[in-house]
N, C-alpha and C positions, 0 to 999 in steps of 0.2 A: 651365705646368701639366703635370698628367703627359698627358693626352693630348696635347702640343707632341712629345714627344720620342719618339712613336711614329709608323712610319710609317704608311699606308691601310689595309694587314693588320693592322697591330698592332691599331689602333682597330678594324677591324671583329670581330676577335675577342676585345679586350675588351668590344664592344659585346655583343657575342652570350655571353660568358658572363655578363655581367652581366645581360640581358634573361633567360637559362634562372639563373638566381638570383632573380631576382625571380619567373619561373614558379614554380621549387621551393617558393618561400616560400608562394605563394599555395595552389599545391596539398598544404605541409601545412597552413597556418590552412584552410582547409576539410575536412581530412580529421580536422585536429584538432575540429571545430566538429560535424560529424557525427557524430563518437564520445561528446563534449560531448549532443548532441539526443539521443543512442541512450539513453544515460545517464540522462537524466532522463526520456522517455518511459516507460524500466524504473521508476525511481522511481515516477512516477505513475501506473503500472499497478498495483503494489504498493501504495500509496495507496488506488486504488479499491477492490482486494479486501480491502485492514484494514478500512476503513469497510463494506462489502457483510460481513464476518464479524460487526462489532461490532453491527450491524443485526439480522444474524440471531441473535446473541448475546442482545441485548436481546430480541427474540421470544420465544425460548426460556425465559428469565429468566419472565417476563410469565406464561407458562404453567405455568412451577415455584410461583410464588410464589401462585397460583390456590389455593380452595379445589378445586376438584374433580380437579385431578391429587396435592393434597395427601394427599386421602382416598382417589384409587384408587391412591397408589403404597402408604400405609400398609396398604391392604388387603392387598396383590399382596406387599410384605414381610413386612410383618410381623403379616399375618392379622388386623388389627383394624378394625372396621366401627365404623359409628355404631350404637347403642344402639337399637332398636326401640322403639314408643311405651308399648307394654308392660313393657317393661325399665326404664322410668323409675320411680324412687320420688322423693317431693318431701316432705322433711320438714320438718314445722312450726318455724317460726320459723326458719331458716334460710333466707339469700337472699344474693343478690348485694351 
């Protein structure tokens, strides 16, 4: 085999590069594998704060879609109010 035709230094310094080759390898799969974790922890931070937006989205929504921001944003526009009970006329035969 090929270790047959090396002498006790030979082997001992194929042994020893091959042992810091196999460190190399390990210390990049984990350095790979920790940039991999950073990765997705980023992803999943991002995750949280689209869901915590879409949250406060939907809130916001909820309060648009309300009569009473309805009426005070038309006020606050475009100056129109509801009708005073006085201001009302109701004519005969006409209805819903």
């Amino acid at each position: 085999g090929l270790l047959r035709g090396l002498d006790r230094s030979g082997r001992v310094v194929l042994s020893v590069a091959a042992v810091l080759a196999a460190l190399t390898t390990v210390a990049w799969r984990q350095s790979s594998a920790r940039g991999t974790m950073k990765a997705l922890t980023d992803v999943e931070r991002q995750i949280e704060l689209a869901r915590d937006e879409r949250e406060d989205l939907a809130r916001k929504l909820m309060v648009m879609e309300g009569r009473n921001w309805i009426l005070e944003e038309a006020e606050r526009r475009l100056r129109l109010r509801s009708p005073r009970e006085a201001e009302l006329q109701f004519l005969p035969g006409v209805g819903p």
